[in-house]
TITORLUM-117246 format. One line per 5 residues: their letters; for each residue x, y, z of N, C-alpha, C. Coordinates in steps of 0.1 Angstrom, whole numbers. Layout:
A	X:Y:Z:X:Y:Z:X:Y:Z  ...
***
This chain:
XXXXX	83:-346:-124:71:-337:-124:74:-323:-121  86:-322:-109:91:-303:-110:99:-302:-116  99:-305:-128:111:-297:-138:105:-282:-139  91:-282:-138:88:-272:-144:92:-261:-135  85:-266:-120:90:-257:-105:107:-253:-108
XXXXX	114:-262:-113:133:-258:-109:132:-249:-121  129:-251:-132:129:-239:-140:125:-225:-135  114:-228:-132:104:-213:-124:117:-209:-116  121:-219:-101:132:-211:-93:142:-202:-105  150:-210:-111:159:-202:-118:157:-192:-127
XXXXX	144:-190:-133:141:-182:-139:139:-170:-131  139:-174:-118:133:-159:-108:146:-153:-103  156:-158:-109:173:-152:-109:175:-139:-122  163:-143:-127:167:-132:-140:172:-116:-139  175:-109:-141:175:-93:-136:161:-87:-138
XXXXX	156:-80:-128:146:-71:-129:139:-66:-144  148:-58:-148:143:-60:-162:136:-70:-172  144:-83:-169:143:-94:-177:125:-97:-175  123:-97:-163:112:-106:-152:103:-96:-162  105:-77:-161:92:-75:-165:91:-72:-185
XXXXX	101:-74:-188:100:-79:-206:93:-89:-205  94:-98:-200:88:-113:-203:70:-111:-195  72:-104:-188:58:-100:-181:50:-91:-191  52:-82:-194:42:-78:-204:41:-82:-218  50:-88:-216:48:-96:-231:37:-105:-233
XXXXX	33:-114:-218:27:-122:-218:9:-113:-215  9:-101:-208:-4:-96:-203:-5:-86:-222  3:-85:-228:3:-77:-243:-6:-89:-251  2:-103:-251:-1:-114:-260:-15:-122:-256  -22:-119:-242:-24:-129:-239:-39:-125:-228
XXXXX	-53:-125:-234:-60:-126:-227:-66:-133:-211  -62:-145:-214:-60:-154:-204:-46:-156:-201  -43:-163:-185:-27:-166:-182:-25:-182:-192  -12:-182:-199:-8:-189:-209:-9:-203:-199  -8:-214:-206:1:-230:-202:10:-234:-209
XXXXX	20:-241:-205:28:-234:-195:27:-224:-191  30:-215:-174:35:-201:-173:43:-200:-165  56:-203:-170:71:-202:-158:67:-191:-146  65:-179:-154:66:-170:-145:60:-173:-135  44:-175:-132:38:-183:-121:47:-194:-119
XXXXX	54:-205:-125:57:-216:-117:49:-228:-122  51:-240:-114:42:-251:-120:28:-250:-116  21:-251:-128:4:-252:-122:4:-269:-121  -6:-270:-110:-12:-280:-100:-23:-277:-97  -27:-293:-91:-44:-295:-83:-45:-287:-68
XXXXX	-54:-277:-73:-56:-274:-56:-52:-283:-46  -59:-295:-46:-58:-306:-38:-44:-311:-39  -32:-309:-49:-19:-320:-46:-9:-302:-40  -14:-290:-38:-4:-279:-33:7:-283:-23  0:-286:-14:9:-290:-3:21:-302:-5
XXXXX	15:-311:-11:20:-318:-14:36:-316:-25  29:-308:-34:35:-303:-47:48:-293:-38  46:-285:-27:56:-279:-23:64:-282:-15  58:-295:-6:69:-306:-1:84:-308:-10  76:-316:-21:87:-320:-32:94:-308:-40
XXXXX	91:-296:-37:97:-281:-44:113:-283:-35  108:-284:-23:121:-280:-14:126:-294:-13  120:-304:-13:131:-316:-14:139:-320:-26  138:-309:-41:142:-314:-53:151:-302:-53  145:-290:-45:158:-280:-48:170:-280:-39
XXXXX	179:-267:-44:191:-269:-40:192:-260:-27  181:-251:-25:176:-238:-16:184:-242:-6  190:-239:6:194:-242:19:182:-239:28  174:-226:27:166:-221:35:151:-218:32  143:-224:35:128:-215:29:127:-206:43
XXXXX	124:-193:41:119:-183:46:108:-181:48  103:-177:60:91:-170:60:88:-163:73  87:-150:73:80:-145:85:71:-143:87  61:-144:74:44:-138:78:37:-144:63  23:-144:64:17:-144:54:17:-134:47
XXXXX	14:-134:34:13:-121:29:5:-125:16  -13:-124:16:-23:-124:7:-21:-114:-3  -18:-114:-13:-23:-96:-26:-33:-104:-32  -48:-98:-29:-61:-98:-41:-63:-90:-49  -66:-89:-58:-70:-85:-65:-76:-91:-78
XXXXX	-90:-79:-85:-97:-82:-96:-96:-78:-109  -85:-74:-110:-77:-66:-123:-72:-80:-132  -77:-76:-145:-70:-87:-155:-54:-82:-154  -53:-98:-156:-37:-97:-154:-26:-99:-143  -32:-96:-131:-31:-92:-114:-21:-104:-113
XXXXX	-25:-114:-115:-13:-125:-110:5:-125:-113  4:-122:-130:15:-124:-134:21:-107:-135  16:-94:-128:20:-82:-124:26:-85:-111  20:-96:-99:20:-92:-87:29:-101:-82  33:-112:-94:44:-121:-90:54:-116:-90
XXXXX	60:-106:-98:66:-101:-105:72:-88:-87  59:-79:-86:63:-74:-73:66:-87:-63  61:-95:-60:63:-104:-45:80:-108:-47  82:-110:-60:96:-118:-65:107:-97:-55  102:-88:-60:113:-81:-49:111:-78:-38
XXXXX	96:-82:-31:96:-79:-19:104:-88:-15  100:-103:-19:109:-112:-8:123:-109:-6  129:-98:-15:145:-98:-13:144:-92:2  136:-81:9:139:-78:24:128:-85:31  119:-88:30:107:-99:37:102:-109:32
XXXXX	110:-117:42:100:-135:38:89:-138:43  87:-148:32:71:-144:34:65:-159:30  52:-166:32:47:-174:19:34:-164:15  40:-161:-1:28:-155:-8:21:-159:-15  9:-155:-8:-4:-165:-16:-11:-153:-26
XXXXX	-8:-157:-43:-19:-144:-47:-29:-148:-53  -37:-138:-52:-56:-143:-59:-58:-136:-71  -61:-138:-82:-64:-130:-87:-82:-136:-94  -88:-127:-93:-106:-128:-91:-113:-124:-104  -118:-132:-116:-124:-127:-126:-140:-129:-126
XXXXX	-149:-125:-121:-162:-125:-119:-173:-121:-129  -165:-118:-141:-169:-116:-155:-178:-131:-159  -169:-141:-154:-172:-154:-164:-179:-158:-150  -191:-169:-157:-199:-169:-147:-196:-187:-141  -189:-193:-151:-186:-203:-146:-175:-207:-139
XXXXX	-177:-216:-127:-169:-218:-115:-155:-222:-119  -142:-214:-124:-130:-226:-123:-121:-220:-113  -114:-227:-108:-98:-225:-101:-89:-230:-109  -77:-222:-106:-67:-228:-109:-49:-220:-101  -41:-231:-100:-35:-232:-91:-18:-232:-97
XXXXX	-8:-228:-93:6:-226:-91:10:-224:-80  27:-228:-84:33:-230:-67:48:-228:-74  55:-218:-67:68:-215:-74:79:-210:-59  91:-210:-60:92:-201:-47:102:-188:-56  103:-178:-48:116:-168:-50:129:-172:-43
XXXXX	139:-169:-49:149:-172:-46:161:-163:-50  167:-159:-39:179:-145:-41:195:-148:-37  199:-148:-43:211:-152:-49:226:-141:-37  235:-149:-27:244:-145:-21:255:-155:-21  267:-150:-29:275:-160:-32:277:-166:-45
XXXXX	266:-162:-54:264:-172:-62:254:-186:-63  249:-184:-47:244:-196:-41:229:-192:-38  221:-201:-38:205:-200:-34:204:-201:-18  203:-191:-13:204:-193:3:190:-191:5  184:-180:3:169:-182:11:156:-176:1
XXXXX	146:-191:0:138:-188:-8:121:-186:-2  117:-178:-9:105:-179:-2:95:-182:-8  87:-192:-5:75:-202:-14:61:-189:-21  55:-192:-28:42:-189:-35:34:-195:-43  25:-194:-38:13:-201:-42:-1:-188:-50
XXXXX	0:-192:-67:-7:-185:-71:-19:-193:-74  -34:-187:-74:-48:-191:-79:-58:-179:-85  -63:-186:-97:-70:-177:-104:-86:-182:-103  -96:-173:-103:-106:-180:-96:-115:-172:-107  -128:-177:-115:-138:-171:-118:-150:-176:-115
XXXXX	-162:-171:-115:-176:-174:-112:-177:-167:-98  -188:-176:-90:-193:-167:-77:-177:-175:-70  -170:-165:-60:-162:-169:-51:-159:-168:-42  -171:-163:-31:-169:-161:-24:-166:-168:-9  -172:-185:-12:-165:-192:-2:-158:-202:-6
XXXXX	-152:-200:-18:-141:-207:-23:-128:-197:-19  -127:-185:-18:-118:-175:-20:-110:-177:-3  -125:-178:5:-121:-179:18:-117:-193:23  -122:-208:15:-119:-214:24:-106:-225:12  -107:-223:0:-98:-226:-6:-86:-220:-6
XXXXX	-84:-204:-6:-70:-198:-5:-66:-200:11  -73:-194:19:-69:-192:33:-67:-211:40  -70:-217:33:-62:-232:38:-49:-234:36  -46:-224:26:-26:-227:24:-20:-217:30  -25:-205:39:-20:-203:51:-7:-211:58
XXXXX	2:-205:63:10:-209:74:3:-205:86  -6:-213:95:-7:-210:107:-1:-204:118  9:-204:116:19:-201:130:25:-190:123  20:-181:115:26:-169:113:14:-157:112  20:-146:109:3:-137:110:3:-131:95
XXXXX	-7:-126:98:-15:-126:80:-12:-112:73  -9:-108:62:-9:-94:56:-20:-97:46  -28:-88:44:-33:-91:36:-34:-77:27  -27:-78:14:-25:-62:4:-40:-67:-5  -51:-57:-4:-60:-58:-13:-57:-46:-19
XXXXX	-60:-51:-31:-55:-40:-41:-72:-34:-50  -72:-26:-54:-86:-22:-57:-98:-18:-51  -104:-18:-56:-124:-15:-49:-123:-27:-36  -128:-19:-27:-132:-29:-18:-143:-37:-21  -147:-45:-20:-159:-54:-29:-167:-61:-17
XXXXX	-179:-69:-15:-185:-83:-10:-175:-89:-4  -166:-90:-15:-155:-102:-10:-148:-99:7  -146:-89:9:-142:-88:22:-154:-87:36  -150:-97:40:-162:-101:51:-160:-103:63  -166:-107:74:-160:-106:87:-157:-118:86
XXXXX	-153:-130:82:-151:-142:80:-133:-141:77  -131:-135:66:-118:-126:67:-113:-121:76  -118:-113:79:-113:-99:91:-109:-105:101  -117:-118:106:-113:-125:114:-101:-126:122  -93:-132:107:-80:-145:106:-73:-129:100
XXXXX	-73:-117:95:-65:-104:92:-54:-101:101  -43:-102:103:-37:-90:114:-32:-78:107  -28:-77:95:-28:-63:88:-32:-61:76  -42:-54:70:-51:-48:64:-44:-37:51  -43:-35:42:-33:-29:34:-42:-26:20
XXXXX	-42:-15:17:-51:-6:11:-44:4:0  -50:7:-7:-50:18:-12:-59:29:-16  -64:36:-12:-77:42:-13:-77:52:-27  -61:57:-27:-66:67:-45:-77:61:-55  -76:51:-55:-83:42:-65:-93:38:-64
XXXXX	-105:39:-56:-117:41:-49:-125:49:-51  -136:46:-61:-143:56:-67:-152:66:-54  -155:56:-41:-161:63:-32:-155:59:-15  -145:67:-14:-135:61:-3:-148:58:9  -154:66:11:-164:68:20:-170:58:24
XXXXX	-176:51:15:-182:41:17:-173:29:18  -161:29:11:-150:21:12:-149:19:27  -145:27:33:-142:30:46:-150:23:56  -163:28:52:-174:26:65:-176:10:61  -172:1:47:-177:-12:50:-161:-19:58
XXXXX	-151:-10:55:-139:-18:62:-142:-18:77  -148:-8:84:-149:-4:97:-162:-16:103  -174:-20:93:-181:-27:95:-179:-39:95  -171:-44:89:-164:-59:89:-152:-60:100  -147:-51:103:-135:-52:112:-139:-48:124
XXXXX	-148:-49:131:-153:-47:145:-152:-61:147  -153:-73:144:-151:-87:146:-134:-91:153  -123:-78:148:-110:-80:148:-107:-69:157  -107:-67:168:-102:-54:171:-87:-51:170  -80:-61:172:-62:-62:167:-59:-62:153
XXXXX	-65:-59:144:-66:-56:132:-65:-47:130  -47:-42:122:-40:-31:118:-45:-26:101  -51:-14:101:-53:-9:87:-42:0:82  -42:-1:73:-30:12:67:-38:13:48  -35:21:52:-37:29:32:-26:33:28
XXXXX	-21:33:16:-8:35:10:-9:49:10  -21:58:6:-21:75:6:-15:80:19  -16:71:30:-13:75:43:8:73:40  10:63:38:26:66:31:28:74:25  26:78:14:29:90:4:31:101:15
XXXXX	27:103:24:25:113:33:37:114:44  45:108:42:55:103:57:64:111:52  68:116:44:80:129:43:73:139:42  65:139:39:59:155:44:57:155:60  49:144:62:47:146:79:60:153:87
XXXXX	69:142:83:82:146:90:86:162:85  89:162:76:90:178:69:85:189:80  73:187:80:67:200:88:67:199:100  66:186:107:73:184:123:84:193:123  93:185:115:107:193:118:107:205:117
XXXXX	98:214:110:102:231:103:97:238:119  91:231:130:89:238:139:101:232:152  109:223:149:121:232:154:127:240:155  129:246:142:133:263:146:120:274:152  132:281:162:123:285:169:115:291:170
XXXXX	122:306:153:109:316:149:95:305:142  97:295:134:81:291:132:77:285:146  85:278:154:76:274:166:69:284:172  74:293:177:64:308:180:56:311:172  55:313:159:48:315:150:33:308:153
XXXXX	34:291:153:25:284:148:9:292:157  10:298:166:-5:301:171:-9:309:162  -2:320:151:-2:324:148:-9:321:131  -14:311:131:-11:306:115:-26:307:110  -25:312:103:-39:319:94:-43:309:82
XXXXX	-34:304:69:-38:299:57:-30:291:56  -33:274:48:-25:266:48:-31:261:33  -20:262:24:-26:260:12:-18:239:10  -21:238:-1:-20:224:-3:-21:220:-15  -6:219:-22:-13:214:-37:-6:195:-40
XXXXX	-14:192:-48:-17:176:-47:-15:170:-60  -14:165:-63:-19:154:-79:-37:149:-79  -45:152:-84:-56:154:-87:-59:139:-81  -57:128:-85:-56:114:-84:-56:109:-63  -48:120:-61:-46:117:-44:-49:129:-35
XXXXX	-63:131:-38:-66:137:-29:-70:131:-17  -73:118:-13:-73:114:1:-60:115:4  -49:115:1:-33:116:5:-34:137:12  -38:141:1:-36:154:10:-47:155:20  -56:150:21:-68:153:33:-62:142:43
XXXXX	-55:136:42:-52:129:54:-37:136:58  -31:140:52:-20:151:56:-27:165:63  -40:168:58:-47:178:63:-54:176:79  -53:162:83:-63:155:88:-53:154:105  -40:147:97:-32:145:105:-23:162:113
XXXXX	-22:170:105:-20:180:113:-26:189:123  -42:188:119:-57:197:127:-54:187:139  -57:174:135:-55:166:150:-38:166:158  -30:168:154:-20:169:164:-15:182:166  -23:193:161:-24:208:165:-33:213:173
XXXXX	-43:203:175:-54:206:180:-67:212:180  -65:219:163:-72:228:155:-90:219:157  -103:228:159:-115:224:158:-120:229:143  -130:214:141:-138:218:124:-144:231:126  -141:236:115:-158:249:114:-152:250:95
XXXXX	-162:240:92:-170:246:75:-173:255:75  -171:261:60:-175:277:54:-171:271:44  -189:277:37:-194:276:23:-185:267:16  -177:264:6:-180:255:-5:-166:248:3  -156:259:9:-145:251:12:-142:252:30
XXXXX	-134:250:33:-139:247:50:-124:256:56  -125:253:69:-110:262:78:-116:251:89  -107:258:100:-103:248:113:-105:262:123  -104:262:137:-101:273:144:-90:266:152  -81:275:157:-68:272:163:-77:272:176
XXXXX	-67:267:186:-69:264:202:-74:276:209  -67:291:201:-71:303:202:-86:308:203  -94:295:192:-101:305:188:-100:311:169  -88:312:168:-85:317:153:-89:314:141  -95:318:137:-97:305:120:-83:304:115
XXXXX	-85:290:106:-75:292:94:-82:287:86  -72:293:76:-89:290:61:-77:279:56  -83:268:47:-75:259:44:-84:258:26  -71:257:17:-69:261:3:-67:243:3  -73:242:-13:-69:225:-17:-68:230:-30
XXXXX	-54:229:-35:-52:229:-55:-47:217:-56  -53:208:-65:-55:199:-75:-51:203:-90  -37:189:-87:-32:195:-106:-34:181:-111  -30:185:-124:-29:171:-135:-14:166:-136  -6:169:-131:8:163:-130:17:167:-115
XXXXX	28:158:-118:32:161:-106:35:148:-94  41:148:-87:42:136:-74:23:139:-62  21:126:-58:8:127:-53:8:141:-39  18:145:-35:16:160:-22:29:164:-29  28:176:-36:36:190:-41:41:198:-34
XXXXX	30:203:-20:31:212:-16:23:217:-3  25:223:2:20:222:16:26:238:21  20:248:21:25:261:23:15:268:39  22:269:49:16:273:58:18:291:66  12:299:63:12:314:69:9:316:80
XXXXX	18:319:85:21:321:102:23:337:108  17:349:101:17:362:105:28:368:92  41:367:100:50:376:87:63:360:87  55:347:89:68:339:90:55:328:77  64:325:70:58:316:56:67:300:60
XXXXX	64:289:63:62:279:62:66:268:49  70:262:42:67:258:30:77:240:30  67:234:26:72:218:25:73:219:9  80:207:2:72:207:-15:85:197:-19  77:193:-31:83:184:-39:85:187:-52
XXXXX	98:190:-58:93:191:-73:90:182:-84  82:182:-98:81:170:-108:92:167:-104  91:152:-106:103:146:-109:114:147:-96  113:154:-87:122:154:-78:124:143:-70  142:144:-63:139:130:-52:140:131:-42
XXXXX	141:143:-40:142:153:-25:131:160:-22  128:158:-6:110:173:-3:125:177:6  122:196:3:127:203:6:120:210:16  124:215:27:115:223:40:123:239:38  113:245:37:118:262:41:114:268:46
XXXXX	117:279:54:111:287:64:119:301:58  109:312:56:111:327:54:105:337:64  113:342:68:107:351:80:118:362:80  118:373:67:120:382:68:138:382:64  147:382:72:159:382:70:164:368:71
XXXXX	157:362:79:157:346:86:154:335:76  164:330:68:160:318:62:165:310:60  160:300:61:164:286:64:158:272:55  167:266:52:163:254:43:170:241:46  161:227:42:172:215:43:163:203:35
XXXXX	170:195:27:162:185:20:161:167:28  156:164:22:153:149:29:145:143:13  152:130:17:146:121:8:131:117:2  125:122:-8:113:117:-11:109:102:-11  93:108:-7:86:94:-4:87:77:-15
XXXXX	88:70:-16:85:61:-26:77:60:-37  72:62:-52:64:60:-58:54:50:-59  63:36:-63:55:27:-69:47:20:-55  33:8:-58:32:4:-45:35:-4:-40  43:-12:-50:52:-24:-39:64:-17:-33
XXXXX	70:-7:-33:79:0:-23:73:8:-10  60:12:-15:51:18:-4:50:5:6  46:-8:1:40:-17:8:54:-22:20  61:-24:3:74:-27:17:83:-19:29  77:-7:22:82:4:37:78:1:50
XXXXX	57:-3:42:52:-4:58:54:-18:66  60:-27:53:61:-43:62:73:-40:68  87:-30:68:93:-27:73:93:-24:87  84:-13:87:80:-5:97:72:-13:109  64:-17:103:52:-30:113:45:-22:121
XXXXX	43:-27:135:37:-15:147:25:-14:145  15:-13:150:5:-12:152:-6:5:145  5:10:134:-1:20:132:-13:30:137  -7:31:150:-18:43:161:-17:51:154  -10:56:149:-14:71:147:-21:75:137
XXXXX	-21:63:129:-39:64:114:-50:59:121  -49:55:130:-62:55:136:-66:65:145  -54:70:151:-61:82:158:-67:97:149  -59:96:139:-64:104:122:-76:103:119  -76:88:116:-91:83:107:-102:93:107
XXXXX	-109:86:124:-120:97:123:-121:108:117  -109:122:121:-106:136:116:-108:130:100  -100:124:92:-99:121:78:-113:117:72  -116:109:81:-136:104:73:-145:119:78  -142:121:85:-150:135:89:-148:147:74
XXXXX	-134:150:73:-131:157:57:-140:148:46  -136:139:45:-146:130:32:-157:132:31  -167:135:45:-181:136:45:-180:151:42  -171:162:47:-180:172:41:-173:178:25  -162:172:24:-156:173:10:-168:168:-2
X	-176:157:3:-179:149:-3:-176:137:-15
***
């Protein structure tokens, strides 16, 4: 009965390339996910899962299943399953996990599920040492207490929950969820109205108070952060900074919550107060001072370009170029200048994700942001 499962494992040996030729071949060819679909693994009865993954690890050759955490990816995008097996297959190379993915078509009005169970498996020696299980389900019609009490039953209890929603926040996320959450994983570029996005995450998640949020725009941001921390090590901009009048900010059109929470995160740990003006806004320094704050929005480019801050006769400047793999930090002040590069941020979002499953921690310091960041949303609009 797992022939089809031992194929799946060994197929998930393929090289990277391989995995996504045979991936878009099938989302190019194929409005619905095919039967067979190695890539998923063997489909099964909801009801025989557990069972079906008993006999996965008693038929394989695995030494170890892995797991340190759950890790949910939803999503309502055609296709979502056999894109996101595809990411989970490299996360598990640094984090084990059992991944459970959903993917949600609400188009069709009639009720079906359906179910796969495959594990990843990464190769040391030549040998299968540690694999980590997945369990895929594709759900259409109303789902919303199927979603909660049919996926979240294949949970590992004794581990804590990731949950990566990918897309529009929807209905589907409820305090019923939020509950059983301990980290929360987002992407807000893609959110036609973050605002409201926001305020229903805040409204379901008062149920959780140990419930970690992160948004991926808030990654994009972590070499810049660091960038301009560091430029006030040297000493002429650290003197400077009371001094700072204009802070311009150029972006990729697509991520502007990425620059307003870069904008968001520096008023709050400078200490700067709101004061709007007319169409675009400033801050006043601790002084008293205004600074008028510039937002340019382009059509190409990495999601934060640039970040240029005026400090009297000392110029400031973070930035990334197209295509670059380095943010460069510079400081000009007259005869005084000074430069150093550092590695740029990650693009895609399964490397954003796995930075932050890297990182873990309780992300204080987006929460101490937030507010400042939904405060910009509301008068950005």
């Amino acid at each position: 009965m797992l022939w089809g499962a031992q194929k799946s494992l060994q197929r998930t040996d393929l090289p990277p390339e391989a995995i996504w030729d045979r991936l878009l071949s099938h989302m190019n060819d194929c409005t619905t996910i095919p039967s067979p679909c190695p890539e998923l693994g063997l489909e099964v009865k909801v009801s025989e899962i557990d069972k079906a993954l008993r006999q996965l690890w008693e038929q394989d050759e695995a030494r170890t299943n892995a797991s340190l955490m759950n890790l949910v990816v939803f999503s309502e995008k055609p296709g979502a399953l056999l894109e996101n097996s595809a990411i989970v297959r490299e996360l598990t190379r640094d984090h084990a996990c059992r991944a459970i993915l959903t993917e949600v078509d609400r188009s069709i009005s009639e009720p079906t599920i359906r179910a796969w169970i495959t594990a990843h498996c990464h190769l040391a020696q030549g040998k299968k040492t540690v694999c980590c299980e997945q369990v895929a389900f594709h759900l259409t019609g109303v789902v919303t207490g199927r979603f909660r009490n049919t996926v979240f039953a294949h949970l590992n209890s004794d581990l804590p929950l990731t949950l990566w929603w990918q897309g529009e926040i929807s209905d589907l996320l409820s305090e019923r969820l939020a509950v059983v959450i301990n980290r929360l994983v987002v992407d807000s570029s893609c959110w036609e109205n973050p605002a409201k996005s926001f305020d229903r995450i805040e409204s379901v998640s008062h149920v959780n108070h140990e419930l970690t949020l992160h948004d991926l725009e808030w990654s994009r941001s972590w070499q810049f952060r660091l960038g301009i921390a560091s430029l006030f090590d040297d000493a002429i901009a650290r003197d400077a900074l009371p001094e700072i009048e204009r802070i311009i900010i150029h972006y990729h059109r697509d991520h502007r919550n990425c620059a307003l929470q870069l904008l968001a995160w520096l008023a709050t740990q400078a200490g700067w107060q709101d004061h709007p003006i007319m169409s675009s806004f400033s801050f006043q320094s601790a002084k008293g001072c205004d600074i008028e704050v510039v937002l340019e929005p382009n059509r190409d480019g990495p999601a934060l370009q640039s970040i240029q801050l005026s400090m009297g006769k000392v110029m400031a400047t973070v930035q990334q170029l197209p295509n670059g793999a380095h943010i460069e930090r510079r400081i000009e002040a007259g005869k005084h200048q000074a430069s150093s590069l550092t590695p740029a941020d990650p693009v895609s979002p399964q490397d954003l994700v796995g930075q932050q499953l890297s990182r873990g921690g309780s992300n204080s310091l987006f929460r101490k942001v937030l507010p400042r960041f939904r405060k910009l949303l509301e008068h950005m609009g």
